[in-house]
C-alpha positions as CSV (number, residue, x, y, z in Angstrom):
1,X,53.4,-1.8,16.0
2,X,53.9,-3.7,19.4
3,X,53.3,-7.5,19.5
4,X,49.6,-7.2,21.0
5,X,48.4,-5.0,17.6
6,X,49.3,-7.2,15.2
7,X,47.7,-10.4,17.3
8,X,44.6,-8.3,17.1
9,X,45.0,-7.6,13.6
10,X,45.3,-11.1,12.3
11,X,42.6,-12.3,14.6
12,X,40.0,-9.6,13.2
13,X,41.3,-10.3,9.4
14,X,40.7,-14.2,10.1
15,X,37.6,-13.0,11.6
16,X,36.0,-11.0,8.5
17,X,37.7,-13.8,6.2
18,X,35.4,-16.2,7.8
19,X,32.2,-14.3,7.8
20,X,32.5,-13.4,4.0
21,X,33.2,-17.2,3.6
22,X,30.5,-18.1,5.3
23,X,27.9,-15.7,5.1
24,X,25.1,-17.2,6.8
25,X,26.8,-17.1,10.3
26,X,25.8,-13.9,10.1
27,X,21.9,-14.3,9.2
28,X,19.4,-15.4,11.6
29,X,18.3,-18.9,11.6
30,X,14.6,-19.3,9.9
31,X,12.2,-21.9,10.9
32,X,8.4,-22.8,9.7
33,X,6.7,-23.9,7.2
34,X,8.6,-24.0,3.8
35,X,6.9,-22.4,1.0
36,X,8.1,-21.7,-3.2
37,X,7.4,-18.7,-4.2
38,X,9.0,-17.0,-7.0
39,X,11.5,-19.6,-7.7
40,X,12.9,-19.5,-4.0
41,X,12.7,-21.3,-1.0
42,X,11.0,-19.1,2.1
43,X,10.1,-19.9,5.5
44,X,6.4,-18.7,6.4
45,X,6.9,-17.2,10.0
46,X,4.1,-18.4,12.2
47,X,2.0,-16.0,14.2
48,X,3.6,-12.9,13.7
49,X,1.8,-9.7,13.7
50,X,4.3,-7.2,13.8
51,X,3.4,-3.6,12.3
52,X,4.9,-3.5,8.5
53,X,2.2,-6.9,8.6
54,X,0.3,-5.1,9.8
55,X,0.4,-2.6,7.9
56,X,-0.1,-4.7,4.5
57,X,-3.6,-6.3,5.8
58,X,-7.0,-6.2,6.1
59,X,-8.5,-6.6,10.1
60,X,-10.0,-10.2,9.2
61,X,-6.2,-11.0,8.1
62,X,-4.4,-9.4,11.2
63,X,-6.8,-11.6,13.2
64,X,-6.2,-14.7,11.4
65,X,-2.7,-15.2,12.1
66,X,-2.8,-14.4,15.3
67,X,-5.1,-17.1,15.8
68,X,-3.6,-20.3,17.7
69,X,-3.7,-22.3,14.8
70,X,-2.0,-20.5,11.4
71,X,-3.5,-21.4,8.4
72,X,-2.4,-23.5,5.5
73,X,-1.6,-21.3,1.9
74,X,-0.4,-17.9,1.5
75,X,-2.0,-14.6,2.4
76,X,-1.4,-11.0,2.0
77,X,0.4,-9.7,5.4
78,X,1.8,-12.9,6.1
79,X,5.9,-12.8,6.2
80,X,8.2,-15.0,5.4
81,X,12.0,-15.4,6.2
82,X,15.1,-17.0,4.0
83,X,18.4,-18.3,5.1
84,X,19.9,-16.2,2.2
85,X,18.3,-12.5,3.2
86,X,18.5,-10.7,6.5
87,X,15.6,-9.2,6.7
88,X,12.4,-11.1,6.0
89,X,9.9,-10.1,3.3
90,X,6.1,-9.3,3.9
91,X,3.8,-11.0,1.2
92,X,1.5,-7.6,-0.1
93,X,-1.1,-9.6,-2.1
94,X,0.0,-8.0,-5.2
95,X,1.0,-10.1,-8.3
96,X,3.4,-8.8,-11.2
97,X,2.0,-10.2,-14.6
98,X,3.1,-9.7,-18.1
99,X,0.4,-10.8,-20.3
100,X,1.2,-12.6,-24.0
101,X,-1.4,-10.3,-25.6
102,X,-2.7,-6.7,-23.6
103,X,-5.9,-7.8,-25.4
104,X,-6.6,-10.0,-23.1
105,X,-6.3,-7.9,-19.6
106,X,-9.6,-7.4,-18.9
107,X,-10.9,-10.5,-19.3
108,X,-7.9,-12.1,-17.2
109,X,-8.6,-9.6,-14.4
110,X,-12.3,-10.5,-14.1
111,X,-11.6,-13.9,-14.0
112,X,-9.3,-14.0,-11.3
113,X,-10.9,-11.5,-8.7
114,X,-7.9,-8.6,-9.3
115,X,-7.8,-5.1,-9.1
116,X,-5.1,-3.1,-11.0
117,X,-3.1,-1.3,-9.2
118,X,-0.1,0.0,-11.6
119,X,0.1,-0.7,-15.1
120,X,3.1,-0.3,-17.8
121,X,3.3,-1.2,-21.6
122,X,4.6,-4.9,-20.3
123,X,4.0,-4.9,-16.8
124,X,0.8,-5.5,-14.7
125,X,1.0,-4.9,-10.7
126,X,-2.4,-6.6,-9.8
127,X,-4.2,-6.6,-6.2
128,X,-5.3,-9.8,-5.8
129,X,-9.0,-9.6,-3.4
130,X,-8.5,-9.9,0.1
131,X,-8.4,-13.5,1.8
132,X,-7.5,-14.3,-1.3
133,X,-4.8,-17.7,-1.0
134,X,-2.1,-16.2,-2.9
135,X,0.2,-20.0,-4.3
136,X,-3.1,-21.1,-5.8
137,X,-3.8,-17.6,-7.4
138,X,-0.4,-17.7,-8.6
139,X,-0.3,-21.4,-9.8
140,X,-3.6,-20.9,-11.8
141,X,-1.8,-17.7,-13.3
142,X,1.2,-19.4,-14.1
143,X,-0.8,-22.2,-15.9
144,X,-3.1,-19.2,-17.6
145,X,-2.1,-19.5,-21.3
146,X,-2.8,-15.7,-21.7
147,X,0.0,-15.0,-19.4
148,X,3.4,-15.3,-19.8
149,X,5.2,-14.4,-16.5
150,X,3.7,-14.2,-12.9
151,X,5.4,-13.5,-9.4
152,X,4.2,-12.3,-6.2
153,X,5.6,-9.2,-4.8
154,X,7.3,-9.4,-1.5
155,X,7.6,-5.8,0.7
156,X,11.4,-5.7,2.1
157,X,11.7,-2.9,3.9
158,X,14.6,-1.9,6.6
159,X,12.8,1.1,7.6
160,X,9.2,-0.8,8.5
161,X,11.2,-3.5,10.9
162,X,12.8,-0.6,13.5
């Protein structure tokens, strides 16, 4: 190997040394406002109406964020970036809820406006309704006595951003 190869080398191995050290060089830099969901920190990206949104929301929804103003909570369609994850996640409007009893299913999903959408032995995927603000739902789920876990589903798809 002549002289000019093994610069090269050594620069591209200090190179990809650095970038697995220091993995967010590599990710985007997120902005707005800061919400908790699931245990993690997001960023709620203002204004943006791009298609997989799109194609997780109602009209009325679609229109609302691409008002001037974005409003305050968390809606279905909305997306939302992290510092830790590449690609950002849309916010479906579904919840994942395991109940303490099955008994009390029914009941739960009356009282909270949802509409099941998959359902296993432990598992609930719930539809919460549309317009619905989706921390609220989940902090009055999380509080619920009947239920033990609750966590919003996020959509994170490579295919819908290209």
């Amino acid at each position: 190997m002549n002289r000019y190869s093994i610069i090269l080398l050594s620069a591209l191995c200090t190179a990809n040394v650095a970038a697995i050290a220091a993995p967010s060089v590599l990710l985007p830099p997120v902005s707005g406002e800061a919400v908790q969901v699931n245990g993690k920190t997001y960023f709620k990206q203002g204004n943006t109406a791009s298609a997989p949104a799109a194609s997780l929301a109602s009209e009325p929804q679609i229109m609302r964020r691409m008002a001037a103003e974005p409003e305050a909570g968390l809606y279905a369609g909305d997306v939302l970036g992290s510092a830790q994850e590449r690609l950002p996640a849309t916010v479906s409007g579904a919840v994942l809820l395991q109940l303490k009893n099955t008994v009390d299913e029914q009941a739960l999903v009356s009282q909270y406006g949802l509409s099941v959408k998959f359902r296993t032995q432990s598992v609930l995927l719930l539809q919460a309704a549309p317009g619905a603000e989706l921390l609220q739902l989940l902090a009055q789920l999380q509080a619920d006595q009947r239920v033990s876990r609750a966590e919003l589903e996020l959509v994170r798809n490579k295919a819908l951003t290209q």
